[in-house]
C-alpha positions, 0 to 999 in steps of 0.5 A: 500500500502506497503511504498517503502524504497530507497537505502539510507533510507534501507542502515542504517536500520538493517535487522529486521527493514526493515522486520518490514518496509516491513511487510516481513519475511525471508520465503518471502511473499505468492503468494497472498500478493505478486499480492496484492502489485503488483496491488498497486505497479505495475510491476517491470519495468520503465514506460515511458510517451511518447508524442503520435507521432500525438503530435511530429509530430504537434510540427514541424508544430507549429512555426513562419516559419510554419505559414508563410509557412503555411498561404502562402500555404492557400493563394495560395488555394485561388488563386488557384495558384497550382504550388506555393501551392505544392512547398510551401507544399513540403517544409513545409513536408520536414522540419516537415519529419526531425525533426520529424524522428530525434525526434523519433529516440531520443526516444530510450534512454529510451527503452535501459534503460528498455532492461538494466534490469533482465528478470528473478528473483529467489524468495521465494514465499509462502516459496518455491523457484521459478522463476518468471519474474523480473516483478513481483517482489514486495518490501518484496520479498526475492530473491536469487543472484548468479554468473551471475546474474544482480540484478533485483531490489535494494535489501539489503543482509540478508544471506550468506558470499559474494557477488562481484558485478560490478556496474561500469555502475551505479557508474563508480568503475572501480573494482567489489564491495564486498558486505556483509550482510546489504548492497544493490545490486542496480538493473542493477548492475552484480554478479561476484562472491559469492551468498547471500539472500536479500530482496527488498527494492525498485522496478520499479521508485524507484530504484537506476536505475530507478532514473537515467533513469528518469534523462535521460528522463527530461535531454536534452538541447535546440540545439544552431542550433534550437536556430539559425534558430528561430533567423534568421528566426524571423529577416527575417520574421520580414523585410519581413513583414514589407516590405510587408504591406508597399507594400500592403498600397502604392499600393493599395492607387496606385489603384493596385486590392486587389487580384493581389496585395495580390498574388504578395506580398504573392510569393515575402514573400515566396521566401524570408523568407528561407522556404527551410533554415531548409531542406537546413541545414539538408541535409548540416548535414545528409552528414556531419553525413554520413562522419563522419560515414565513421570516425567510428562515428555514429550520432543519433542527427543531431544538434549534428554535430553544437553542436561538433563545439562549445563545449568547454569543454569535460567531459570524463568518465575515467573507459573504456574511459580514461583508459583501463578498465582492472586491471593491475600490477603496480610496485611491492615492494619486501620484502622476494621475490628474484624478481618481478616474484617470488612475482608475481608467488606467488600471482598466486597461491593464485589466481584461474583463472577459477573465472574470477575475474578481480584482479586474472587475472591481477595476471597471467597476470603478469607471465612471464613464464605461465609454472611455474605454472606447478610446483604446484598441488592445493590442497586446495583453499579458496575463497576471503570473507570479513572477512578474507580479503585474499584468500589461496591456498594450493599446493604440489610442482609436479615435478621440480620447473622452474627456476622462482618458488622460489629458497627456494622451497621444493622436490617434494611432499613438501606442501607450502602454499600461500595467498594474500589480503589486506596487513594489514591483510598479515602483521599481518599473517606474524608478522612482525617486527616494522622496517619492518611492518612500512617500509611495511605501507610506502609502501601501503601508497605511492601507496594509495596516487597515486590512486593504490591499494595493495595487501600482498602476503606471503608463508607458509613452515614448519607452518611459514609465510615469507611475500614476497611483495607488488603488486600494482594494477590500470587501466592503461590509453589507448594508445592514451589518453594523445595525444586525450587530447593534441590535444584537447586542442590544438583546444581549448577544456578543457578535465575535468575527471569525474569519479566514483573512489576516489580523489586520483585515479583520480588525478594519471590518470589525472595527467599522461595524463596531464590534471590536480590533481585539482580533486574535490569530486563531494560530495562537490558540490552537498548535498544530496536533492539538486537540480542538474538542478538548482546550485548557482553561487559559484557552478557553478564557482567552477565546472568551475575551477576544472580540474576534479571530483571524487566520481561522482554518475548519478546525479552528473554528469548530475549536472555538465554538466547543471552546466557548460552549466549555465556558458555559455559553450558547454558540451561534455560528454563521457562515456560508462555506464548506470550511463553516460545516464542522463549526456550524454543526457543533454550534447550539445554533449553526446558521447557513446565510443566504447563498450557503453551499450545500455543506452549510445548509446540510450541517446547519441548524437555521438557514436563511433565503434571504441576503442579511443577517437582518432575519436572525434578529427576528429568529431570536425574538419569535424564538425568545417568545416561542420558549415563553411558551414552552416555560409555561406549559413546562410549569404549568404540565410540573404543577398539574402532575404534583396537583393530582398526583398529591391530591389522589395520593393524599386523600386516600390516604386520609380519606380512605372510606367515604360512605362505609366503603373505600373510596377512590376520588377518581375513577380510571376513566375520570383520569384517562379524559383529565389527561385529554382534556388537560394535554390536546387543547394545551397544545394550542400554547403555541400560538399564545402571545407572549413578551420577548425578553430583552436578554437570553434566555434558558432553561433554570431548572431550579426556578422551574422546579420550584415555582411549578412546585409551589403553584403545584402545592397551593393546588393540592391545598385548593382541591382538598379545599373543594373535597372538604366543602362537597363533604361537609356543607354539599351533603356528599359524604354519603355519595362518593360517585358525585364526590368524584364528578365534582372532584373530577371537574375541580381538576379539569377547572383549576388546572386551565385556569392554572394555565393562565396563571403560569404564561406570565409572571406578572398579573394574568390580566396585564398584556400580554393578553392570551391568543384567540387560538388558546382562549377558544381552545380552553373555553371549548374544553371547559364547555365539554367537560361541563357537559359531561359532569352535567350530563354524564354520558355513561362516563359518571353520575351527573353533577347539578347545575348549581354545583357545577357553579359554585365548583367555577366560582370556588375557582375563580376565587382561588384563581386571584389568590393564587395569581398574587401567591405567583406574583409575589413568588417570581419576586422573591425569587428575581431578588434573590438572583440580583442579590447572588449577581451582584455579591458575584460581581463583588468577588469577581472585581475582587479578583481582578479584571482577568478573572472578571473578563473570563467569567 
């Protein structure tokens, strides 16, 4: 087997001595050498081992609330209770149906990458030249790169002049690179210009791409909405059980049959361990990921929506995202020139459209007045190469000058000649003086020092060069830049650049869209070999405080953002190129902007249709209120569970005979429809108004837990409330069939009223007020479930009128309290966590200001 050689072993090799490594020729390999070490070596493209679908699917139902789920449906065989076994059944298939399907459409990044890569490669074969799929490369080969082409594999020159080549989606240059004998043309990158010979060094997984698909393929983190549900739902399934053994040891030692017991306790962990969280959470996510469609914003991650909310920090790509990605003319300096459109007329005509090279078309795109071109005929063009350093045109003036060619312009028929390229090389063509030269070299360098490059531009009349200025090139910033950035960071959301240019271009873009010059080489950070996944403290508190990064290769940039997910923030990146797949995906938020390759879109959690970063403003605040909503559900699904759970527990056991028998205050049915009426209407929440926090916002556990719990204590002490007043003053101590109805729409009532309370943590009637869409679907809900008790059905004893009243007037007395209970406890709890940040900030201080930088 032939030992493949990376991009950074062949780099320094000369020529001969990677033939040698190879055991190649500039004849190339024969054909049968060349299958030899395709069999050894295998085929030129990225080999994926995905998990088989059976394997992701089995995955979703794995897990503490699929077993609960899961035993309750077995349990509900053995019973043969059929209706409880196919709603728990449609549940469990639910939750698996969408995670699975979010999974498997996740999987695409990879496949994008692979579509990334040449299909077709010209390649000198038993000493012929021939065209064979990209496929069948193997290192030794001797391929040949034209105009057009994408390099197939990493190859390093051997022959010819030039090569110009676009790898802006592997390394972020926002210009072409200009290659020469001895350097490599990654794979995936594009010829723009020239043609050379090279041979292959490397192929297949051992490419410079292909070592930044793999990073796409290890990269991902752990959603902050996974880690939520696990959290919940391990507490409640925690009560939950504990509670029921307590119920199962105390009846039975009562004299309750083993099988009724098992059944009552199996419907009641059912109906309140939130089975039906995940799905309810989803739908909220899926309409808010269709909202933000219609906001040119194409979710392929849902669990990217509660991510958005929270992310902190914004790692932006700057080539296409920050910036125009369009080379353009800054201000020029002129020396000879009697103007700026004399310089620039000038430098067209050393210039050639037709090449499309992005610096020539910057060039015309300068020109006033196209139409001066006119005035010259091309008689002789030499191209760009990197030994001269300049391009030259010679012309004869054809016809009368415009007013804008050059005052000193010679008769018609007069040949002049024209050049531009690095200015050394057009200060030395010129000669110029001391004074002038150094003036000149002034010049370059303060363009140099604010990230510009430069360009000489001289003419030639009667054998003499006159040097007439200096064009300065960059890539502006887009439009909306600086104000996507301001209004970022007025909703608390640090915008750091990452970029492939050098320190000194990125410290002049960030500075003029305000965010910053502490740009750091990424090279500082990360040495060769290290191990990007896992950086030291120091690192990981010095990346925190940069305000940007230059110099930025595939690696760096997915180091940097599990860097800065290591110091406890949530990471969004942006970027458009295969370089910004592996980043994008470990990100929390990975954006493809508009116009991404299909690596991007592939790896890329958000992706926006239309130019800007204008849209991911909006995604943050319609994801800032779609998290509102799930909080409030997750509080108010927390409270319910403790309401019913305690309560049925409790009056049990305190209430164990109504009426000389043993009395159940709900029935199995009555729990199965509680579960109904409280989880299918609720997932109207998704369509609530909520307000937009003007901060980050995330899940607090703790906060979460102990307001749910608190309201979820007050309501066990309101229905006991309830079953106290029906005993003792509603004469249904002798009728516990009643005592259950009322019982039963006790907690169909309080617990959407409930719902009102935990939208919000100011007073439930301040705005912002509840949607149409959920006020309707509670109404509708209530008026059912009114209808039952009233009527009965078949499903329990009818409930008088004048009892279902008083059951909604007891409620809605209880509903005021408990709203000024809420109120007073967000309070509390907000004035504890100011006091805890300020006393942080103390010590912080105390320690000093690298300590508080890098918190």
């Amino acid at each position: 087997m032939v030992e493949v050689v990376d991009a950074k072993q062949a780099e320094p090799m000369s020529v001969q001595e990677l033939f040698q490594k190879l055991q190649s020729s500039p004849e190339g390999l024969s054909s049968q050498e060349a299958a030899q070490r395709l069999q050894t070596n295998g085929p030129n493209e990225l080999t994926v081992e995905k998990n088989s679908r059976w394997k992701m699917l089995f995955g979703y139902f794995w897990g503490p609330i699929p077993w609960m789920i899961e035993i309750a449906a077995v349990l509900s065989v053995i019973n043969r209770d059929w209706m409880d076994f196919i709603i728990i059944l449609a549940l469990l298939l639910i939750n698996a149906g969408i995670g699975f399907w979010q999974e498997y459409k996740a999987s695409d990044a990879l496949d994008a990458l692979k579509a990334q890569l040449a299909l077709k490669a010209r390649v000198r074969r038993d000493g012929a030249w021939k065209e064979i799929p990209a496929r069948e490369l193997v290192p030794g080969d001797v391929i040949r790169i034209r105009l057009g082409d994408v390099v197939p594999a990493d190859t390093k020159l051997i022959e010819g002049e030039y090569l110009s080549i676009d790898q802006a989606a592997l390394t972020g240059e926002s210009l072409p690179v200009s290659k020469k004998i001895g350097q490599i043309a990654y794979s995936g990158s594009i010829a723009k210009q020239g043609e050379m010979v090279g041979l292959v060094n490397a192929t297949a997984g051992q490419t410079f791409f292909a070592k930044t698909a793999k990073l796409v393929e290890t990269a991902g983190a752990v959603s902050h909405f996974q880690k939520a549900v696990l959290h919940i739902g391990n507490f409640l399934i925690v009560v939950a059980l504990v509670l029921c053994v307590l119920l199962v040891a105390v009846q039975l030692h009562r004299g309750d049959h083993f099988l009724d017991v098992l059944q009552f306790v199996l419907i009641l962990a059912v109906a309140s361990i939130p089975v039906a969280m995940p799905a309810v959470l989803s739908v909220t996510m899926a309409l808010g990921a269709l909202a933000l469609s219609r906001q040119k914003a194409i979710v392929s991650r849902l669990q990217a929506i509660e991510e958005m909310a929270g992310i902190d920090i914004l790692c932006s790509d700057k080539t296409g995202t920050l910036t125009q990605n369009k080379i353009t003319l800054g201000e020029p300096v002129l020396y000879a020139a009697k103007d700026a459109q004399e310089l620039i007329l000038a430098g067209a005509l050393a210039s050639k459209e037709e090449n499309n090279d992005a610096i020539d078309l910057a060039v015309f795109a300068g020109l006033a007045d196209r139409s001066a071109l006119s005035a010259y005929k091309l008689v002789n063009f030499t191209p760009f190469d990197p030994v001269s350093k300049r391009t030259e045109a010679t012309v004869t003036c054809d016809g009368n000058p415009a007013a804008s060619t050059p005052s000193a312009a010679p008769a018609t028929g007069a040949q002049l000649a024209f050049t531009k390229g690095a200015p050394q090389v057009i200060f030395d063509l010129c000669a110029l003086d001391t004074p002038t030269r150094q003036k000149a070299e002034a010049d370059v360098l303060a363009y140099a020092q604010k990230g510009y490059r430069t360009l000489g531009v001289a003419r030639q009349s009667g054998g003499q060069w006159s040097f007439l200025g200096i064009l300065s090139l960059f890539d502006p910033p887009r439009e909306d830049s600086a104000q996507t950035i301001a209004d970022a960071r007025a909703r608390g959301i640090e915008v750091k650049m990452v970029t492939g240019d050098n320190a000194a271009i990125a410290a002049e873009i960030s500075g003029q869209l305000g965010m910053g010059t502490h740009i750091v080489p990424a090279g500082k950070f990360f040495q060769d070999g290290a191990d990007m996944a896992h950086s030291s403290p120091d690192t990981g508190a010095a990346i925190e405080r940069a305000e940007g990064f230059a110099e930025v290769f595939p690696e760096h940039k997915y180091g940097i953002v599990k860097a800065l997910q290591d110091r406890g923030h949530l990471v969004g990146m942006t970027g458009d190129g295969v370089n910004d797949a592996p980043a994008l995906k470990q990100a929390d938020v990975g954006i493809a902007v508009s116009g991404a390759t299909d690596a991007a879109r592939g790896a890329a959690a958000l992706i926006l249709t239309q130019p800007g970063l204008s849209v991911i403003i909006k995604a943050v605040e319609l994801s800032r209120q779609i998290f509102e909503r799930m909080m409030s559900y997750t509080i108010y699904r927390i409270a319910m569970t403790i309401d019913i759970m305690f309560f049925v527990v409790l009056s049990m056991l305190f209430f164990p005979v109504v009426a000389g028998q043993h009395f159940y205050p709900l029935t199995p049915i009555m729990i199965i429809l509680l579960a109904l009426l409280d989880d299918i209407p609720i997932m109207t929440i998704a369509y609530d108004n909520t307000r937009i926090d003007p901060k980050p916002v995330r899940w607090n556990m703790p906060r979460v837990i102990a307001v749910s719990s608190a309201l979820g204590a007050f309501s066990v002490v309101q229905t006991f409330g309830l079953q106290w007043l029906g005993m003792d003053y509603f004469g249904l101590s002798n009728d516990p069939k009643h005592l259950q109805t009322m019982l039963f729409l006790q907690l169909v009532v309080a617990g959407h009223l409930l719902l009102f309370l935990t939208r919000t943590d100011k007073p439930f009637f301040r705005p912002p007020l509840p949607s149409w869409q959920l006020l309707g679907a509670i109404v509708a809900t209530q008026v059912v479930a009114v209808l039952i008790c009233a009527f009965g059905l078949g499903l329990m004893p009818p409930l008088p009128w004048k009892w279902i009243g008083l059951v909604w007037l007891y409620n809605l007395a209880w509903m005021i309290g408990l709203d000024i209970f809420k109120v007073q406890l967000h309070r509390m709890i907000e004035a504890r966590a100011k006091f805890h940040s300020k006393a942080t900030d103390m010590v912080n201080r105390s320690l000093g200001p690298d300590y508080t930088r890098g918190k």
